[in-house]
C-alpha positions, 0 to 999 in steps of 0.5 A, a space after each residue: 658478220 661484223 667486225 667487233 674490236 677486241 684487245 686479244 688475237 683469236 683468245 678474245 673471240 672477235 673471230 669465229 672459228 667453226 670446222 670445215 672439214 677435217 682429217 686424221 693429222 689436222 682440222 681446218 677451221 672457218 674464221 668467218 672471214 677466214 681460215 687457219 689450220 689447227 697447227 697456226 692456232 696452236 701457235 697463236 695460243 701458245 704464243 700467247 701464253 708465253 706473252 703472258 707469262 712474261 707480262 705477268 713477271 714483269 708487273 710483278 717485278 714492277 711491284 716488289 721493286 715499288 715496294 721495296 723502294 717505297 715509291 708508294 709515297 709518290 703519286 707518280 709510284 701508286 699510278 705505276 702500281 696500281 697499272 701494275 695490279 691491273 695487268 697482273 689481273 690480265 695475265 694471269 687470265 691469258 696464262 690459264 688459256 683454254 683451261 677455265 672453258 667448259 668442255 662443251 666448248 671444245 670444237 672438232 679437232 681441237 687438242 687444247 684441254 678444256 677443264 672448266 665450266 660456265 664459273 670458272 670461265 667467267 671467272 677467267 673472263 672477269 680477270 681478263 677484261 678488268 686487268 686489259 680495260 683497267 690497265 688501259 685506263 691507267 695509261 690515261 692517268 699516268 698520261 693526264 698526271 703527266 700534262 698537269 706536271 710537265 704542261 701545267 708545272 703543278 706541284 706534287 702535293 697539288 696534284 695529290 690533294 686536287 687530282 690522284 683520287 680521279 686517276 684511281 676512282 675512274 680506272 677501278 670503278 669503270 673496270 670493276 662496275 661493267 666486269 660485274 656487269 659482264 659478268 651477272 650478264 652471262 656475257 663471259 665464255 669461251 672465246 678460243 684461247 681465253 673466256 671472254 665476252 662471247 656467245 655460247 655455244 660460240 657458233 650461234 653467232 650465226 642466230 642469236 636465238 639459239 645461244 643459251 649465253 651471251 646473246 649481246 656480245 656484239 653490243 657488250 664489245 662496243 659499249 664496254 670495250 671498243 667506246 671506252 678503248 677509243 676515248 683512251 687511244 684518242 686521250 693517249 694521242 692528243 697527250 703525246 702530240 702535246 708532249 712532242 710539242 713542249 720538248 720543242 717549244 722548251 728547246 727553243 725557249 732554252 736557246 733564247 733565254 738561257 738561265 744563269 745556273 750556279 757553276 757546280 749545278 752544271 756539268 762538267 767542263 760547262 762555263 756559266 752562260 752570262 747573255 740571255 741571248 745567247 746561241 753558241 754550242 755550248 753543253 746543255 743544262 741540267 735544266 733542259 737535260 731534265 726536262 727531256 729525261 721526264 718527258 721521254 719518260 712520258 713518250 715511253 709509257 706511250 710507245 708501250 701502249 701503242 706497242 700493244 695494240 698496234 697490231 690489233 689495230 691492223 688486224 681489225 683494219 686488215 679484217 674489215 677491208 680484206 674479210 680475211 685474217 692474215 697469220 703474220 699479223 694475228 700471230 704479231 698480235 698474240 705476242 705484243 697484246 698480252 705482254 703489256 706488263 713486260 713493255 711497261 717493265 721494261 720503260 720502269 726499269 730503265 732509269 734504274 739500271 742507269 742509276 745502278 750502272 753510273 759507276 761501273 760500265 763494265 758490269 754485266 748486264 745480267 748483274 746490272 738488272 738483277 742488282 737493280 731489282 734486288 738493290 736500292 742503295 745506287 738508286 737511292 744515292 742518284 736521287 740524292 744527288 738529283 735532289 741536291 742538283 734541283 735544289 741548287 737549281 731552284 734558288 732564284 738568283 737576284 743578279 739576273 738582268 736582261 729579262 722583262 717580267 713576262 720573260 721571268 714569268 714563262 721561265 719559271 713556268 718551263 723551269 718548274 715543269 723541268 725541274 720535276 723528276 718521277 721517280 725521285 722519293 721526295 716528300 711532297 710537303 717539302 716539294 709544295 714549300 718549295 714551289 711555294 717560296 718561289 
């Protein structure tokens, strides 16, 4: 058989299990190109679960911070939610597990309950394809709205107006459009530790006629899943090499030609750097400290995409070169592929527990998580404070000497491309009058 990708370990069903043999305390079960025994599934399925559990706190906390925050004013916080919503979508699918497949899925020796039937399986299916494609394409927007601020310097009202209701329209009509598709198909059913697209019965991939279900899974998987996941990953990839890029071409662009920042816009204990030629050790700007503070933000979303799928890449990898399935990677896999939303949670979080900890270092960091979940006033002063420092930084200053205009052109390009900060509540009006007067 054929490898076919698929986003989760033994729940999506790209293994097949059928039982070998079997005995009072414990059931072998065939993997096609493999075997696991019936205690290793119950920790890949468990595992998962947990996984699952923590990916849907995490997107959900992502949430009601948004809201709470009202970062839906900004695009930056209604890509971020919106990602957020696909992956609640998924983990409420891998939560349920085995529960929404009908009995007659159950094979030989297996314990987990099977309480559904043919509905509720591709119900559960539904969710779980939607919210990992729709996520995964979200990835793409947050990405591609990246490149158009840190690579392209455009303003937030720009983007908003020219390319947001691309980055929503694309991830929901694709998902949603080829999960009623899957799902009118009959192609949802169980798949091991979650309904998924698959066959039915599971064991007739071995003659397709005799599935009553799903008898074009192996061709659903790529068209709808594998394709669409590939051109992600490609997109993802070529977005962090150019990111990687800019952070090094910046750097030496700030070193060559520093600007003449306002005294009190620099930090503390910073003299005012006079000669655009300049190469001495002196601190960095709060310019080039931006700059990489909204890049690495960007690198950061990206790590967590490939965080999750890493090990499903070296599971399929390992499957298709050794025709067997190694328990170390599969079970690395039912751990990192379901808990999306908790690696996304945890990148979100980040700027706010430092926003929240500037004043106190001693604070706990329990309270120091829970404060910045629950808080907004810390965060809300930092962006102030932010605000102010750009606003000061984004007065030209008529004095400048020493720069051909082309120089100035490509300053004020690596200026305005720096100066952008995500997670700062600024009214997009305002920003696009500001762009505008320089």
């Amino acid at each position: 058989m054929s490898a076919s990708f698929s986003p989760t370990a033994i729940s999506t069903g790209f293994p097949t299990k059928i039982p070998l043999n079997s005995t009072e305390n414990n059931t072998i079960y065939s993997l096609s190109i493999g075997v696991l025994t019936s205690s290793e599934i119950d920790i890949v399925y468990s595992l998962s679960i947990c996984a699952g559990l923590l990916s849907l706190t995490g997107s959900i906390t992502i949430v009601i911070i948004i809201l709470r925050q009202n970062e839906l004013s900004s695009t930056y916080g209604r890509l971020i939610f919106g990602m957020s919503c696909m992956d609640i979508m998924q983990s409420i699918a891998y939560c349920f597990s085995t529960l929404p497949a009908p009995s007659s899925s159950r094979l030989s020796g297996n314990t987990w309950p099977y309480l559904g039937n043919s509905t509720t399986c591709s119900i559960q299916g539904f969710f779980l394809y939607t919210g990992g494609t729709g996520t995964t394409i979200y990835y793409c927007s947050l990405c591609i709205y990246y490149v158009l601020i840190v690579l392209k310097g455009l303003s937030l009202n720009s983007i908003k107006h020219r390319f947001e209701s691309y980055l929503h329209a694309i991830p929901l009509i694709f998902c949603f459009t080829c999960g009623i598709i899957l799902a009118a198909t009959e192609s949802f059913n169980s798949a091991g530790a979650a309904c998924w697209i698959a066959p039915f019965p599971y064991h007739c991939h071995q003659d397709l006629d005799t599935c009553t279900r799903g008898k074009k899974f192996k061709l659903y998987r790529w068209i709808f899943q594998g394709i669409p996941l590939l051109i992600c990953f490609i997109i993802i990839l070529v977005t962090m090499i150019c990111l990687i890029y800019k952070v090094r071409r910046q750097r030496k662009l700030m070193q060559k030609y520093q600007f003449n920042v306002l005294d009190d816009a620099l930090p503390n204990n910073t003299q005012r750097i006079q000669h655009p030629n300049s190469t001495s050790s002196q601190p960095t700007s709060s310019i080039v400290t931006t700059s990489k503070t909204t890049t690495y933000r960007a690198l950061q979303y990206i790590a967590a995409f490939f965080l999750t799928f890493v090990f499903i890449i070296t599971n399929q990898i390992f499957v298709i070169l050794k025709k067997k399935v190694l328990i170390a990677i599969l079970i690395l896999q039912s751990i990192t592929a379901p808990a999306q939303g908790f690696f996304n949670f945890i990148v979100f979080i980040l700027p706010i527990v430092r926003a929240v900890k500037k004043d106190d270092h001693e604070m706990p960091l329990f309270k120091v998580l829970l404060k910045a979940i629950v808080s907004t006033e810390k965060l809300d002063k930092s962006k102030r404070d932010c605000r102010s420092k750009l606003e000061k930084l984004r007065k030209p200053n008529p004095n400048r000497k020493g720069f051909t205009s082309r120089e100035l052109h490509q300053q004020r390009k690596d200026r305005d491309a720096a100066f952008f900060i995500p997670e700062a509540d600024v009214k997009e009006s305002k920003e696009e009058e500001r762009f505008t007067a320089e």
